[in-house]
KEDO-624080 format. One record per atom (N, C-alpha, C): residue in three letters; y, z, x. Coordinates in steps of 0.05 Angstrom, whole numbers, padded with zeros to 5 digits, always signed. Layout:
BEGIN
AlaYZX;...
***
This chain:
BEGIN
Unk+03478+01896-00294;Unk+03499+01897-00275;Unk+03488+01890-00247;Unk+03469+01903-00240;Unk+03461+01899-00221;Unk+03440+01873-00209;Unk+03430+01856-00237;Unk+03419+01827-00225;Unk+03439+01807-00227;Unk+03476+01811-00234;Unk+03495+01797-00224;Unk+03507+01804-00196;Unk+03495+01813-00183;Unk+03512+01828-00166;Unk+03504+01811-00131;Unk+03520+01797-00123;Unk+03505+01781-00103;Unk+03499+01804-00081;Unk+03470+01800-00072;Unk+03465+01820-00051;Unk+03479+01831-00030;Unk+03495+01823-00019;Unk+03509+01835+00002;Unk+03520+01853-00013;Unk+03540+01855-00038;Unk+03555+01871-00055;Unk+03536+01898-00058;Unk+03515+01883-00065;Unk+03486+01908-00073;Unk+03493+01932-00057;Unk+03485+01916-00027;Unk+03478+01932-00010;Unk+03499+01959+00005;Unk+03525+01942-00005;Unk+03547+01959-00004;Unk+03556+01982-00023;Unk+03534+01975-00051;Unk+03545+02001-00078;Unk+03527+02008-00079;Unk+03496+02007-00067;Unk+03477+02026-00059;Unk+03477+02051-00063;Unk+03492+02064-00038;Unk+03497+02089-00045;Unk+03507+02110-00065;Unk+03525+02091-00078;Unk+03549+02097-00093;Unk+03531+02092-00129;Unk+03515+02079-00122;Unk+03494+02084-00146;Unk+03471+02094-00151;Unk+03469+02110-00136;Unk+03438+02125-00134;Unk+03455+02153-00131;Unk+03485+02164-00125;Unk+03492+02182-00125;Unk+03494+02192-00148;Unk+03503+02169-00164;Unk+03508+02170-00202;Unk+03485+02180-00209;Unk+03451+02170-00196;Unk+03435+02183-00205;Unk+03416+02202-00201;Unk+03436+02216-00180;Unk+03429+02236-00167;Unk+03392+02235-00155;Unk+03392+02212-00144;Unk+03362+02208-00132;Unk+03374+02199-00100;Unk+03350+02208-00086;Unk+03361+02203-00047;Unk+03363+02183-00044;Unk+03337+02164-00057;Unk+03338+02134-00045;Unk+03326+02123-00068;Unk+03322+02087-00066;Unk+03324+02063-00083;Unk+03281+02075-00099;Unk+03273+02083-00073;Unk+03244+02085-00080;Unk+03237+02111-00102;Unk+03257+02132-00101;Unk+03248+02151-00113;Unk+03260+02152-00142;Unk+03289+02127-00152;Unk+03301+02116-00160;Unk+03275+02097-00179;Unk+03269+02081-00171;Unk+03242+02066-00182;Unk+03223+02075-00186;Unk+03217+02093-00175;Unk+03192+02110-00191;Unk+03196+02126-00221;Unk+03220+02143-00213;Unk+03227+02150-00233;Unk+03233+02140-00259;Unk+03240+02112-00254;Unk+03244+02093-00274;Unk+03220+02092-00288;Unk+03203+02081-00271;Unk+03177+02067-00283;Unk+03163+02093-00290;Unk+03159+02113-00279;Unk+03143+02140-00305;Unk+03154+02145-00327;Unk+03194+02144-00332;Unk+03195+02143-00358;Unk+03188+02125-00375;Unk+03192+02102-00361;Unk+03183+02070-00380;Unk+03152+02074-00385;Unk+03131+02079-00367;Unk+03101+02099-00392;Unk+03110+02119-00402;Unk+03125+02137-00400;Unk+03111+02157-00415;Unk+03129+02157-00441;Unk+03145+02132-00446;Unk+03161+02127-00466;Unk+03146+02105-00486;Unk+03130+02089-00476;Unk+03116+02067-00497;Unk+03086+02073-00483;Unk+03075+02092-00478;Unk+03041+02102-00478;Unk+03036+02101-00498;Unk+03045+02119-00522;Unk+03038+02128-00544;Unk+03019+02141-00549;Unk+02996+02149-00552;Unk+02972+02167-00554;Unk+02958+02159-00534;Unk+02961+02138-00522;Unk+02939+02138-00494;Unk+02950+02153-00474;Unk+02938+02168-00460;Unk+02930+02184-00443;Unk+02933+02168-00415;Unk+02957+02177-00398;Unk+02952+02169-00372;Unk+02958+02178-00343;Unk+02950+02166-00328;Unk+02948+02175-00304;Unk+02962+02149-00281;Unk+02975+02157-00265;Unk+03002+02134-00249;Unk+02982+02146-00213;Unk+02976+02125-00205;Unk+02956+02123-00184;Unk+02973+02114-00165;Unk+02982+02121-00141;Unk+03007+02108-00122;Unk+02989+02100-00103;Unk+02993+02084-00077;Unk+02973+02072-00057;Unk+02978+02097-00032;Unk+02959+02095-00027;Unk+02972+02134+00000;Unk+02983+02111+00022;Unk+02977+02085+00033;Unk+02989+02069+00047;Unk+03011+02043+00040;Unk+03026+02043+00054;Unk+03043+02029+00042;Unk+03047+02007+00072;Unk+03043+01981+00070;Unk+03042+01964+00091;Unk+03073+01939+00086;Unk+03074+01917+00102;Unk+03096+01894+00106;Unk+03086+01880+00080;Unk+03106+01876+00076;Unk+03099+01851+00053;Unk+03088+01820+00065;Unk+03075+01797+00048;Unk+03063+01785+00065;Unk+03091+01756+00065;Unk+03109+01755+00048;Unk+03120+01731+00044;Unk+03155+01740+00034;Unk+03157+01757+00016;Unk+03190+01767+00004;Unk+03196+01791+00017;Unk+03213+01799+00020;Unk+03234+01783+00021;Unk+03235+01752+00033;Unk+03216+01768+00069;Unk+03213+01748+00079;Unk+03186+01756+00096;Unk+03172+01735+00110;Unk+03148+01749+00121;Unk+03145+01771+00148;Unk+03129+01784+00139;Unk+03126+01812+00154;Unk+03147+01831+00158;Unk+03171+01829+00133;Unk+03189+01849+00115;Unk+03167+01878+00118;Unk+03183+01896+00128;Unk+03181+01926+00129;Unk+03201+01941+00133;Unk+03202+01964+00127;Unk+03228+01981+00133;Unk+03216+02001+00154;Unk+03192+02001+00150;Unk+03187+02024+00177;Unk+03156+02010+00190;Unk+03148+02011+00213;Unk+03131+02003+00225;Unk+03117+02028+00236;Unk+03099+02044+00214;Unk+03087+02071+00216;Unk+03057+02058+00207;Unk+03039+02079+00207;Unk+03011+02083+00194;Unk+03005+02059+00190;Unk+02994+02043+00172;Unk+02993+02024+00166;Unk+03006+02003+00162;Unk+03028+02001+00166;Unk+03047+01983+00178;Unk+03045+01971+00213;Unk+03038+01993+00211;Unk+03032+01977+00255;Unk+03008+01963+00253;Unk+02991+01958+00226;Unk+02972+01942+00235;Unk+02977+01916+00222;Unk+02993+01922+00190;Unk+02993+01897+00170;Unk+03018+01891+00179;Unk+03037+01893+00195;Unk+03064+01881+00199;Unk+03056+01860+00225;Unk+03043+01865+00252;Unk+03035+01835+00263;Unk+03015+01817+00246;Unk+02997+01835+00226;Unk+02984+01811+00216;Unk+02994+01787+00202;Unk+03011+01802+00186;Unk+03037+01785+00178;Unk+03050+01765+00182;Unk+03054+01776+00208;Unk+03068+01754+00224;Unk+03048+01734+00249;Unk+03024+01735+00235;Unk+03001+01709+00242;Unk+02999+01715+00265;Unk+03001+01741+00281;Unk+02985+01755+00303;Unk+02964+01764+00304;
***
């Protein structure tokens, strides 16, 4: 449903879909996803989900030097980004 959904629409049923899943936001939403998706086809292997403690701009997608917050490590990789 949601990779027919042209973005603007997205961004408007956002809310209204993360309420359904009773998660705050899109990130805690995706995490959750992806630990059930291991710990559903692991199978006997043993594992461990390693997160990055920094989280910086992206360098190209959406679009370049894309961030939602310009904190910690972001105030350094978000002008780099942008070829400053």
């Amino acid at each position: 449903m949601i990779l027919a959904m042209d973005p603007s629409s997205l961004l408007e049923k956002t809310p209204e879909l993360l309420k359904e899943t009773n998660h705050h936001n899109v990130y805690v939403y995706t995490k959750d996803l992806a630990e059930r998706y291991i710990e559903r086809h692991r199978g006997n292997l043993r594992t461990v989900i390693l997160r990055p403690s920094v989280v910086v701009a992206c360098c190209r997608e959406p679009f370049t030097g894309w961030t939602d917050t310009v904190s910690a490590g972001g105030g350094i990789g978000f002008p780099m980004a942008m070829g400053i």
